[in-house]
CHARMM internal coordinates of N, CA and C (Angstrom, degrees):
IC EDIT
DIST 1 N 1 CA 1.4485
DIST 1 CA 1 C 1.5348
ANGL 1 N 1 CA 1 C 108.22
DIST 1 C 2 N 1.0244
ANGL 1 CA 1 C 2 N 110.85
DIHE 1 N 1 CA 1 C 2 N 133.30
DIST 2 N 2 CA 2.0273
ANGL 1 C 2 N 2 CA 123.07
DIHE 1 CA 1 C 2 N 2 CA 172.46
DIST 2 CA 2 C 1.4787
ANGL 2 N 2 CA 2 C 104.14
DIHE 1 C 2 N 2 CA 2 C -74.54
DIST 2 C 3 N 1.3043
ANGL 2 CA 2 C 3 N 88.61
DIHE 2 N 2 CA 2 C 3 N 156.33
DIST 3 N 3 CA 1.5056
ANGL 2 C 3 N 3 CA 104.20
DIHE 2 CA 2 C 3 N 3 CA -171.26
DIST 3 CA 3 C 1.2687
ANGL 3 N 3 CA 3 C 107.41
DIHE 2 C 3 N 3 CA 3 C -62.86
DIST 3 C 4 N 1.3872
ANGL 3 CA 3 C 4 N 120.30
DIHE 3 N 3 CA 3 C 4 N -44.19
DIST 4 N 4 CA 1.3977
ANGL 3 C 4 N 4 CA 113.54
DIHE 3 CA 3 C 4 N 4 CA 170.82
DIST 4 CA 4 C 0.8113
ANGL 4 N 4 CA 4 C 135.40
DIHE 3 C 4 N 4 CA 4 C -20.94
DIST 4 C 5 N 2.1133
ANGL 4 CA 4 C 5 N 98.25
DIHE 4 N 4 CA 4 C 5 N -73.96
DIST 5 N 5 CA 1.3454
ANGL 4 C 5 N 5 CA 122.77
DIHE 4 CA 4 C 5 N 5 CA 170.46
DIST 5 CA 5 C 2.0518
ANGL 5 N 5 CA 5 C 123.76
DIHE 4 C 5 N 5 CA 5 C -40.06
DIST 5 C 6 N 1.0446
ANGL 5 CA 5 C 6 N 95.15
DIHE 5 N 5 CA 5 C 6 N -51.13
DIST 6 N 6 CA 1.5708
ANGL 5 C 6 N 6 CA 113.18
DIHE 5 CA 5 C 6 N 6 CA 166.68
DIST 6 CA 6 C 1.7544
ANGL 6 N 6 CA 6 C 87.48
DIHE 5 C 6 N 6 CA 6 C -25.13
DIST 6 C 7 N 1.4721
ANGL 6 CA 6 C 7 N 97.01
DIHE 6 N 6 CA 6 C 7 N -78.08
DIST 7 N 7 CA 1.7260
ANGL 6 C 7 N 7 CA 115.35
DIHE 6 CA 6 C 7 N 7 CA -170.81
DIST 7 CA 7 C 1.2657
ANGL 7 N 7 CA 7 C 117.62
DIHE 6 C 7 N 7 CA 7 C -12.85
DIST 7 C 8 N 1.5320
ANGL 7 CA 7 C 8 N 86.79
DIHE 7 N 7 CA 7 C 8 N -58.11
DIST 8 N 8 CA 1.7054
ANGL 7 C 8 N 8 CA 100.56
DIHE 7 CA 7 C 8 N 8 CA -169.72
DIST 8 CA 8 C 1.5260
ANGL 8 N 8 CA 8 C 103.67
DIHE 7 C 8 N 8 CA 8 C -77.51
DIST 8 C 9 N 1.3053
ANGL 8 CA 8 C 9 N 127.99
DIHE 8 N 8 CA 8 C 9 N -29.74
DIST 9 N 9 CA 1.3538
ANGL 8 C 9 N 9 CA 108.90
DIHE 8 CA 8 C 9 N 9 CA -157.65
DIST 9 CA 9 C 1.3670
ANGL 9 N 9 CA 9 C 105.61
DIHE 8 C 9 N 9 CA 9 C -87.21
DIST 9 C 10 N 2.0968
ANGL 9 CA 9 C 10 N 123.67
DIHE 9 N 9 CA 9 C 10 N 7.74
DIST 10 N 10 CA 1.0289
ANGL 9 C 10 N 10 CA 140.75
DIHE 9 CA 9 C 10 N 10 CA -161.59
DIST 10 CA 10 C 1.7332
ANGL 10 N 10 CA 10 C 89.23
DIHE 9 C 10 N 10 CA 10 C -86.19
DIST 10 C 11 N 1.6801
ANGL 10 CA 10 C 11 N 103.69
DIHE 10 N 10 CA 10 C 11 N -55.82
DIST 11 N 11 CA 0.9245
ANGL 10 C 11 N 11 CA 118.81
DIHE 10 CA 10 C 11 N 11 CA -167.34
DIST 11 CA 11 C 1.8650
ANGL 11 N 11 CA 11 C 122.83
DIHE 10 C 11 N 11 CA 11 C -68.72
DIST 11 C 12 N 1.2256
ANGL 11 CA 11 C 12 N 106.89
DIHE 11 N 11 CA 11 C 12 N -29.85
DIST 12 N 12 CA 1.3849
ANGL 11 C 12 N 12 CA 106.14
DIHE 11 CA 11 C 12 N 12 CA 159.27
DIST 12 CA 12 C 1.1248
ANGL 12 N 12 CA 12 C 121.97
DIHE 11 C 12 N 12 CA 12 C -80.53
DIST 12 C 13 N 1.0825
ANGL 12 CA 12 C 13 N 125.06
DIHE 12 N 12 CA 12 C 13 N 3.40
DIST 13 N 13 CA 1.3961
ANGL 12 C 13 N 13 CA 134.45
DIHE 12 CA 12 C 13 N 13 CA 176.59
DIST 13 CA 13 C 1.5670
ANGL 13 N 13 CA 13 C 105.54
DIHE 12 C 13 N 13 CA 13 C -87.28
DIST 13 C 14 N 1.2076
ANGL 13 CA 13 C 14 N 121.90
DIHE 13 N 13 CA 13 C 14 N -40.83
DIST 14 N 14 CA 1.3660
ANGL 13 C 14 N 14 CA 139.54
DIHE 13 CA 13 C 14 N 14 CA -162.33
DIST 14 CA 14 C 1.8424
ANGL 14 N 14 CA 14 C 94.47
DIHE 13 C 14 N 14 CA 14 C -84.07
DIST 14 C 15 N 1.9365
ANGL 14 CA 14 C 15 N 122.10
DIHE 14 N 14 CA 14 C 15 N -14.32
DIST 15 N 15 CA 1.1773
ANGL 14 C 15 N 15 CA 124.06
DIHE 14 CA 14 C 15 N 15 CA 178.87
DIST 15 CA 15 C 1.6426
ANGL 15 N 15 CA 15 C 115.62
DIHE 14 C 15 N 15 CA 15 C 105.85
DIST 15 C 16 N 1.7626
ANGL 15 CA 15 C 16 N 114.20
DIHE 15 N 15 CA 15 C 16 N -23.80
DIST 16 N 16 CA 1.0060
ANGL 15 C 16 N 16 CA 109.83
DIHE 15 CA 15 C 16 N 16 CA -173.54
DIST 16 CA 16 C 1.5711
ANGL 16 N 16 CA 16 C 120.68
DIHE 15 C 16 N 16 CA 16 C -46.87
DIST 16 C 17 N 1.5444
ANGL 16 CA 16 C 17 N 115.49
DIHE 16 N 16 CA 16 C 17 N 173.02
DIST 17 N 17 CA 1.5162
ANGL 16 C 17 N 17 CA 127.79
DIHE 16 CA 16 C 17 N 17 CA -178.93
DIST 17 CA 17 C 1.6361
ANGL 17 N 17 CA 17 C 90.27
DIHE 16 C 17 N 17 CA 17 C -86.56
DIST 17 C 18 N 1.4492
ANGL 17 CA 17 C 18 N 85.17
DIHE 17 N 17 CA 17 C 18 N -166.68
DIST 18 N 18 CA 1.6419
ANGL 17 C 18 N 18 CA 114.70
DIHE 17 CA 17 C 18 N 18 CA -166.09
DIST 18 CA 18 C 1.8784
ANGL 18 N 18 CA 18 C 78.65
DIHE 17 C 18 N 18 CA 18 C -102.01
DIST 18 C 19 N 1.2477
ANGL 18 CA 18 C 19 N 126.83
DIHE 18 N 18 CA 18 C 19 N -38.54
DIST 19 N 19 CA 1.5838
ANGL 18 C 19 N 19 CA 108.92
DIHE 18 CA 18 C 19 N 19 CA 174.48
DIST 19 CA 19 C 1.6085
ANGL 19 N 19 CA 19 C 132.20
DIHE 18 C 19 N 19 CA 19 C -77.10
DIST 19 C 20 N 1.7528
ANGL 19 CA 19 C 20 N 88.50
DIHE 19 N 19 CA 19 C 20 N -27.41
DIST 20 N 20 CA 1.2822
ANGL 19 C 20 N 20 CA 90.55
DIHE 19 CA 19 C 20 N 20 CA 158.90
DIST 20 CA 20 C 1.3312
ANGL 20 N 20 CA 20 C 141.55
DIHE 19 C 20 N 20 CA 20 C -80.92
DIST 20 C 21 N 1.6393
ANGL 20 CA 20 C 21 N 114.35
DIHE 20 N 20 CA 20 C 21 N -1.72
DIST 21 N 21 CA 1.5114
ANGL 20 C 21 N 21 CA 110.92
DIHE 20 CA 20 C 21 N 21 CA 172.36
DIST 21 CA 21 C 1.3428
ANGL 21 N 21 CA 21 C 80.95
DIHE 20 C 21 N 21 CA 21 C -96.73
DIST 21 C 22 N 1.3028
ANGL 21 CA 21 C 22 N 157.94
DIHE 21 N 21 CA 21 C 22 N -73.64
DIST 22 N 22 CA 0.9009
ANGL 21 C 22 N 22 CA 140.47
DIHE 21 CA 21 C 22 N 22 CA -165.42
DIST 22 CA 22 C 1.9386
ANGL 22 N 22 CA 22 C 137.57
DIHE 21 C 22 N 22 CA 22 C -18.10
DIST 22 C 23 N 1.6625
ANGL 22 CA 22 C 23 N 90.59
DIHE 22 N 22 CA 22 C 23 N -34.57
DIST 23 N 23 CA 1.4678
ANGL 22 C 23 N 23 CA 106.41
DIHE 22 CA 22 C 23 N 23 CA 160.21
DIST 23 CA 23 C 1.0479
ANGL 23 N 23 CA 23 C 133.65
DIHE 22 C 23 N 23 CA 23 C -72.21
DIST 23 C 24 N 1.4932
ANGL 23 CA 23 C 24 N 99.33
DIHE 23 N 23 CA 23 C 24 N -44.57
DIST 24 N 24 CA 1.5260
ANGL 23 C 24 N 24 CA 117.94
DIHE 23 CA 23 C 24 N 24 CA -168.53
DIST 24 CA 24 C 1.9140
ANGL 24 N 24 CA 24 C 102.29
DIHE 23 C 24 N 24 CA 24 C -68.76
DIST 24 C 25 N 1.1750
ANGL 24 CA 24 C 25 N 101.21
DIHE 24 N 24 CA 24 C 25 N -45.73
DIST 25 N 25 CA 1.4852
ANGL 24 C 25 N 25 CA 107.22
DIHE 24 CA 24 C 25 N 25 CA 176.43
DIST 25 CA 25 C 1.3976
ANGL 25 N 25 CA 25 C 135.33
DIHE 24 C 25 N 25 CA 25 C -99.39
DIST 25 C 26 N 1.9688
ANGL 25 CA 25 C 26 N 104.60
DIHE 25 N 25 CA 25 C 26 N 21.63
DIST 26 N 26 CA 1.1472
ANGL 25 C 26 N 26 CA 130.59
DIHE 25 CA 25 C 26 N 26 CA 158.45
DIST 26 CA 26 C 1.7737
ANGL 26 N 26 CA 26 C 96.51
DIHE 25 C 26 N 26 CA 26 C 50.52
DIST 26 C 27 N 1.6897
ANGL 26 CA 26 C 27 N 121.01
DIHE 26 N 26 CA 26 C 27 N 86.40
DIST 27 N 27 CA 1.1791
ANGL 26 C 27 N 27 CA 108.04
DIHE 26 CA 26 C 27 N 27 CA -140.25
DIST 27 CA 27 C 1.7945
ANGL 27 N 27 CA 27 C 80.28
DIHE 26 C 27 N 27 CA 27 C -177.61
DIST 27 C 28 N 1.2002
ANGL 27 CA 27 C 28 N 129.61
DIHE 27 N 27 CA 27 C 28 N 130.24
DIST 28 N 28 CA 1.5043
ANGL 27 C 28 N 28 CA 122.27
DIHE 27 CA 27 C 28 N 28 CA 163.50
DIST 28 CA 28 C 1.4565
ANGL 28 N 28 CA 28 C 104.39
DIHE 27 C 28 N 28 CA 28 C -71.76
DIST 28 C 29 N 1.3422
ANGL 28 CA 28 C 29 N 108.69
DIHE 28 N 28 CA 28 C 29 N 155.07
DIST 29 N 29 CA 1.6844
ANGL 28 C 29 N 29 CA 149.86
DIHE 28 CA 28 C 29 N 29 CA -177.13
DIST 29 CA 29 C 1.7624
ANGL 29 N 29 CA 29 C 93.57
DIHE 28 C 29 N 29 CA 29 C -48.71
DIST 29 C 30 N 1.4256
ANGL 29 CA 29 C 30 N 102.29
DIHE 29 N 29 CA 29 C 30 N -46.18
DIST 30 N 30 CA 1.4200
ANGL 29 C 30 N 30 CA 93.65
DIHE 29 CA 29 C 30 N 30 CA -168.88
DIST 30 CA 30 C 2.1215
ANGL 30 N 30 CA 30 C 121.91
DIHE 29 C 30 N 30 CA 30 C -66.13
DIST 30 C 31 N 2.1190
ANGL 30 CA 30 C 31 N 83.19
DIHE 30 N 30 CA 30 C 31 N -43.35
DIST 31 N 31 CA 1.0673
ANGL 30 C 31 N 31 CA 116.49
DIHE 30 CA 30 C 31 N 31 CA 177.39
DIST 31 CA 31 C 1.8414
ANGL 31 N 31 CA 31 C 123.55
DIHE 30 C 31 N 31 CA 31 C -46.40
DIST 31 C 32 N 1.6223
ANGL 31 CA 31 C 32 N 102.86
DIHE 31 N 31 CA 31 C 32 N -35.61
DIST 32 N 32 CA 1.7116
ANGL 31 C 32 N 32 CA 113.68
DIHE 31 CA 31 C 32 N 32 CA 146.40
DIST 32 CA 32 C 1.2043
ANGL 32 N 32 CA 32 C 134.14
DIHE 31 C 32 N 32 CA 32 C -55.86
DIST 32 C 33 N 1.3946
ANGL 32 CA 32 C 33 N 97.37
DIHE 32 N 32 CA 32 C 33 N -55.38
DIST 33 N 33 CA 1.7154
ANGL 32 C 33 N 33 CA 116.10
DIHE 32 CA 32 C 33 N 33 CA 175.90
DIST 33 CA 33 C 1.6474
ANGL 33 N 33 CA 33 C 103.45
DIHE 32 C 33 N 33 CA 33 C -39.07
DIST 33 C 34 N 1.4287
ANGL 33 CA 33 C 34 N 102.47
DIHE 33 N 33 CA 33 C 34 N -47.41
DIST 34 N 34 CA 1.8524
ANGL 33 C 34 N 34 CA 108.30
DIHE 33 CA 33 C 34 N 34 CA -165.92
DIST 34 CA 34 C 1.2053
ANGL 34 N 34 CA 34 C 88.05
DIHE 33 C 34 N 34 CA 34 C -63.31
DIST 34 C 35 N 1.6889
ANGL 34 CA 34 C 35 N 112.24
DIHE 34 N 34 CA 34 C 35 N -65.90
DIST 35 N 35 CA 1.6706
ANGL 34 C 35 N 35 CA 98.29
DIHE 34 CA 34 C 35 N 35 CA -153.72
DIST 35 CA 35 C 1.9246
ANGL 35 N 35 CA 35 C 114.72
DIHE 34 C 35 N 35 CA 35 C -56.63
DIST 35 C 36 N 1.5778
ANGL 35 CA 35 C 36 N 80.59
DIHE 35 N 35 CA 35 C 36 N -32.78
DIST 36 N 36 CA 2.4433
ANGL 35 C 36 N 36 CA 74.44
DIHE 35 CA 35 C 36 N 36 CA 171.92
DIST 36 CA 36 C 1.4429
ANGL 36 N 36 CA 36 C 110.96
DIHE 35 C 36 N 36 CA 36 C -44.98
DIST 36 C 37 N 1.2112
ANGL 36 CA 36 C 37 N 115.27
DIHE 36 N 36 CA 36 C 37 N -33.28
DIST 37 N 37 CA 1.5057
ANGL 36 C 37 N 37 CA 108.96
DIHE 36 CA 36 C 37 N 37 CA -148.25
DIST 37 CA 37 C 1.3047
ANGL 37 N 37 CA 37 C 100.59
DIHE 36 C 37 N 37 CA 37 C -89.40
DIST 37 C 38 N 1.6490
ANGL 37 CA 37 C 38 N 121.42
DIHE 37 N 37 CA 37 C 38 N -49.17
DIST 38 N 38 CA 1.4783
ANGL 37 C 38 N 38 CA 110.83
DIHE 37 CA 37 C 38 N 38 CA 165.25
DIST 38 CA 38 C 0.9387
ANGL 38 N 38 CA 38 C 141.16
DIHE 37 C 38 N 38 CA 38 C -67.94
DIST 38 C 39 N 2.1172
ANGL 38 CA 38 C 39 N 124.90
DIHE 38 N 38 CA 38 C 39 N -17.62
DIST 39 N 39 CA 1.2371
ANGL 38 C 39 N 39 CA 95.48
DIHE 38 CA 38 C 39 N 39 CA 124.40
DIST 39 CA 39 C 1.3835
ANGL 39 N 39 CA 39 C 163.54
DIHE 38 C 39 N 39 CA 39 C -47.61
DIST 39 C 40 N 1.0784
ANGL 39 CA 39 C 40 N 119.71
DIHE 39 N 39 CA 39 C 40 N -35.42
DIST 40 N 40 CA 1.6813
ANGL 39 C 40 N 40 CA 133.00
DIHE 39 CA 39 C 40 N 40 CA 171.66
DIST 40 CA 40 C 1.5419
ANGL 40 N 40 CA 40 C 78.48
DIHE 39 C 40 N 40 CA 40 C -55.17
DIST 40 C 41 N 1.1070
ANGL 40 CA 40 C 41 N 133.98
DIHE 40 N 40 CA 40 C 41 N -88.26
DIST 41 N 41 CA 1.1385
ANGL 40 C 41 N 41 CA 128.98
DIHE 40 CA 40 C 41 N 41 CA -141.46
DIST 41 CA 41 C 1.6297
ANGL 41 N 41 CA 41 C 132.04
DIHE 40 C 41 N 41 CA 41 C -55.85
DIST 41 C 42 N 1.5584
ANGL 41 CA 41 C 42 N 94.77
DIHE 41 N 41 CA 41 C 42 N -11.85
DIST 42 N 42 CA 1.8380
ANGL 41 C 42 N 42 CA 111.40
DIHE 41 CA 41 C 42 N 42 CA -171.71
DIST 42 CA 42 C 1.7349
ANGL 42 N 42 CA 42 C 83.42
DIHE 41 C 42 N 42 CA 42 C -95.52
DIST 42 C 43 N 1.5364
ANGL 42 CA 42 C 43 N 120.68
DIHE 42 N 42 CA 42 C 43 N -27.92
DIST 43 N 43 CA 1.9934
ANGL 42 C 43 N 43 CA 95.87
DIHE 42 CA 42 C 43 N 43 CA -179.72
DIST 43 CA 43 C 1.2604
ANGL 43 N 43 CA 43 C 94.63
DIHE 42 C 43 N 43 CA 43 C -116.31
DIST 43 C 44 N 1.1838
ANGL 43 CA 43 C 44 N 123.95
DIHE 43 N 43 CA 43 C 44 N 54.18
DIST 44 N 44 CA 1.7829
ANGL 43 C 44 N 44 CA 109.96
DIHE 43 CA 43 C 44 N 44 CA 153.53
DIST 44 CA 44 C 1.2391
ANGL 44 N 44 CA 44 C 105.11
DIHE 43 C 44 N 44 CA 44 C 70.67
DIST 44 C 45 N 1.5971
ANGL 44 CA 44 C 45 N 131.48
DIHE 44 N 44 CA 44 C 45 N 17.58
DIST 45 N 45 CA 1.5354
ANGL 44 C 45 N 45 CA 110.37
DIHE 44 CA 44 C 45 N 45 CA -167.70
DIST 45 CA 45 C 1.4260
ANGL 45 N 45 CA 45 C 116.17
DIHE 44 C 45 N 45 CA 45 C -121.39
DIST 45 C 46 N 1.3306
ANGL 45 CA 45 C 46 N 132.64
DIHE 45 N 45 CA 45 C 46 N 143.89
DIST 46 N 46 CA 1.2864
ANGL 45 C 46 N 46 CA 139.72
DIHE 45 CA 45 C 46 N 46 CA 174.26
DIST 46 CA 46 C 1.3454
ANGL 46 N 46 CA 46 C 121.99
DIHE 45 C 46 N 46 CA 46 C -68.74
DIST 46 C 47 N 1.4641
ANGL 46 CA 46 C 47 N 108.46
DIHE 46 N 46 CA 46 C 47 N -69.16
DIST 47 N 47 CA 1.1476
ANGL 46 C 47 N 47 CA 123.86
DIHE 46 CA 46 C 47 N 47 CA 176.23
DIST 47 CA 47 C 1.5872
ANGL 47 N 47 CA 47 C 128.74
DIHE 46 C 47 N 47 CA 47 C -91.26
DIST 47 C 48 N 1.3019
ANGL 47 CA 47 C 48 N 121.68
DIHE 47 N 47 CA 47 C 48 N 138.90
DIST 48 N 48 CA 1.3202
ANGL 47 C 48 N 48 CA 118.45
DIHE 47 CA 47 C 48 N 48 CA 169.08
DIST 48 CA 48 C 1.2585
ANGL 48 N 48 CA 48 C 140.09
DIHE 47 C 48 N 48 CA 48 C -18.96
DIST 48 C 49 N 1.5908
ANGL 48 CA 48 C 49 N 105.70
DIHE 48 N 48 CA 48 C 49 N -45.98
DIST 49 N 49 CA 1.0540
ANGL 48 C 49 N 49 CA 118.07
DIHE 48 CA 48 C 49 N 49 CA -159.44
DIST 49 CA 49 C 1.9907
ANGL 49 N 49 CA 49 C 106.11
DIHE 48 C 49 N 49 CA 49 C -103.99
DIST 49 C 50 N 1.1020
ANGL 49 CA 49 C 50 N 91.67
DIHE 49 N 49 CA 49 C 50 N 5.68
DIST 50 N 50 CA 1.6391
ANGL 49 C 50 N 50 CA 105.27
DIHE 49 CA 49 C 50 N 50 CA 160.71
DIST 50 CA 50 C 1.8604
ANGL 50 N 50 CA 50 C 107.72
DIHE 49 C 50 N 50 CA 50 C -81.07
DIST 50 C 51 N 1.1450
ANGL 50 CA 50 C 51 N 120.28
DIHE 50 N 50 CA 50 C 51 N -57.89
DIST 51 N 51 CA 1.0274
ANGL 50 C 51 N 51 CA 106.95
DIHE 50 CA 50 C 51 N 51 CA -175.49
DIST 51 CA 51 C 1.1561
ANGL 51 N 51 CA 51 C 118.24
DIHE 50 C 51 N 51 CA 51 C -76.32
DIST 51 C 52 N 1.4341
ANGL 51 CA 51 C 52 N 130.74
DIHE 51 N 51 CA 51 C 52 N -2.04
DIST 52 N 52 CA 1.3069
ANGL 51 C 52 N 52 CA 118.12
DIHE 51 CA 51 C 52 N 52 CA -170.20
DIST 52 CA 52 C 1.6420
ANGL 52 N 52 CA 52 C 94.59
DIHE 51 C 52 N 52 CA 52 C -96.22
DIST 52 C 53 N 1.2998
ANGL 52 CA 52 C 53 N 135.87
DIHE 52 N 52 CA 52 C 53 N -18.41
DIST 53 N 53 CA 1.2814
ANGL 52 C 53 N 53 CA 145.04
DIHE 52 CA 52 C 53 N 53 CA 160.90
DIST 53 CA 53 C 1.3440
ANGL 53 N 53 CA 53 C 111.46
DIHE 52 C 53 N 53 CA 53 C -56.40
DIST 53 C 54 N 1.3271
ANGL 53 CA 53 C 54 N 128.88
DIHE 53 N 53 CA 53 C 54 N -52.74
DIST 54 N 54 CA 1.7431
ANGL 53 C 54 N 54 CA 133.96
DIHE 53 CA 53 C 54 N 54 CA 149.52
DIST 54 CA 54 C 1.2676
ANGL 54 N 54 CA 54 C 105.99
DIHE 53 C 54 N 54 CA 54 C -26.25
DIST 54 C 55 N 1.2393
ANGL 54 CA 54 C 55 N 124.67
DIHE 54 N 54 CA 54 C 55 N -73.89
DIST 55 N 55 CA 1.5115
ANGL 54 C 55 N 55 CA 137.07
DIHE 54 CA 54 C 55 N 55 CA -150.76
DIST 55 CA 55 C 2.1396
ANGL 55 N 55 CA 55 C 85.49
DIHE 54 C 55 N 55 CA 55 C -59.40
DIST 55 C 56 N 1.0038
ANGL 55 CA 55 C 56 N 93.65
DIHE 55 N 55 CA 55 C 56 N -64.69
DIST 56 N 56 CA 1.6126
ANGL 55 C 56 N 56 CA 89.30
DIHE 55 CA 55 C 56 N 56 CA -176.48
DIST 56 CA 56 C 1.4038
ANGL 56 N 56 CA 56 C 104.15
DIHE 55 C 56 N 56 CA 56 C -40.02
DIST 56 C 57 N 1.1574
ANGL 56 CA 56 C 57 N 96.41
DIHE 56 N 56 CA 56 C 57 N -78.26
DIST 57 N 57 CA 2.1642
ANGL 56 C 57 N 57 CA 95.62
DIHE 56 CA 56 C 57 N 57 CA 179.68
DIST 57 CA 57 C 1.0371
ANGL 57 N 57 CA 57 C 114.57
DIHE 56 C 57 N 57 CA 57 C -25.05
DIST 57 C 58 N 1.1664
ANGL 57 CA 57 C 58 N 153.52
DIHE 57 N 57 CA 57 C 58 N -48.38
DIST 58 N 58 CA 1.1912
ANGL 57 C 58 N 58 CA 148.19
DIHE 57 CA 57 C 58 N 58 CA -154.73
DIST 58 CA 58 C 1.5446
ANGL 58 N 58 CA 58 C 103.75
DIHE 57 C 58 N 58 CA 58 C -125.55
DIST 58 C 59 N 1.2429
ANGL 58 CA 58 C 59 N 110.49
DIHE 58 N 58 CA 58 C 59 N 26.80
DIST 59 N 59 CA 1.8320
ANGL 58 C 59 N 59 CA 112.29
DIHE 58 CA 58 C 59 N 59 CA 155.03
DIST 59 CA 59 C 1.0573
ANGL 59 N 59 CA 59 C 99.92
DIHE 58 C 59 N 59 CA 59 C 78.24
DIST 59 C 60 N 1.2237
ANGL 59 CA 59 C 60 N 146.35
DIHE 59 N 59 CA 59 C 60 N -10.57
DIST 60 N 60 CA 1.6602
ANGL 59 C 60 N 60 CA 133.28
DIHE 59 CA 59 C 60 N 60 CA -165.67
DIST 60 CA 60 C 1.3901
ANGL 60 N 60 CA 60 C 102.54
DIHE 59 C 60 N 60 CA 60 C -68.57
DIST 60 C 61 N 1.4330
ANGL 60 CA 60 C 61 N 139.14
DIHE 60 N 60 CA 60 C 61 N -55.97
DIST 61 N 61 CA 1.3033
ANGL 60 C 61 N 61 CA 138.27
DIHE 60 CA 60 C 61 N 61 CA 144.95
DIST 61 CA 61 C 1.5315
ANGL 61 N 61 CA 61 C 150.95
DIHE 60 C 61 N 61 CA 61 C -62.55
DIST 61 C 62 N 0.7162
ANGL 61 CA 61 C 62 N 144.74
DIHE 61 N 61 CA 61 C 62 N 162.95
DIST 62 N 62 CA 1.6443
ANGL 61 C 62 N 62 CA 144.21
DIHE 61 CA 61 C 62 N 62 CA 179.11
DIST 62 CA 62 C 1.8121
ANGL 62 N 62 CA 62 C 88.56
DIHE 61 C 62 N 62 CA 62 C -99.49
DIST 62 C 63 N 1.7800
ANGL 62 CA 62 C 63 N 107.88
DIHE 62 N 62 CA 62 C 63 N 136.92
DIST 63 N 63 CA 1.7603
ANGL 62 C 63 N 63 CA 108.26
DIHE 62 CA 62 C 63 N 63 CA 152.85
DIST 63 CA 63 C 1.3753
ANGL 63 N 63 CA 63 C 107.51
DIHE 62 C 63 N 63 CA 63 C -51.03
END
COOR INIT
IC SEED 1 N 1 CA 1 C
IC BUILD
């Protein structure tokens, strides 16, 4: 995973939208959308809320 990606999976972890990482990382709406998707897709995950459960596991976030 890229550091970026890391970024984002910090940030869905934290709950944000697909517009709000997009802001936060000064980045078009679509340009999030991509990075969501290749995350899910580099850990096996469908849903959002799988990886943001990852991100906890592995310390990147606080519960």
């Amino acid at each position: 995973m890229t550091a970026r990606e890391r970024e984002v999976l910090i940030l869905i972890a934290d709950g944000a939208t697909n517009k709000e990482i997009a802001a936060k990382l000064v980045v078009s709406e679509n340009t999030a959308r991509n990075h969501v998707s290749h995350i899910l897709g580099k850990l096996g995950f469908s849903r959002r809320s799988e990886a943001a459960a990852y991100a906890v596991k592995k310390g990147l976030v606080k519960e």
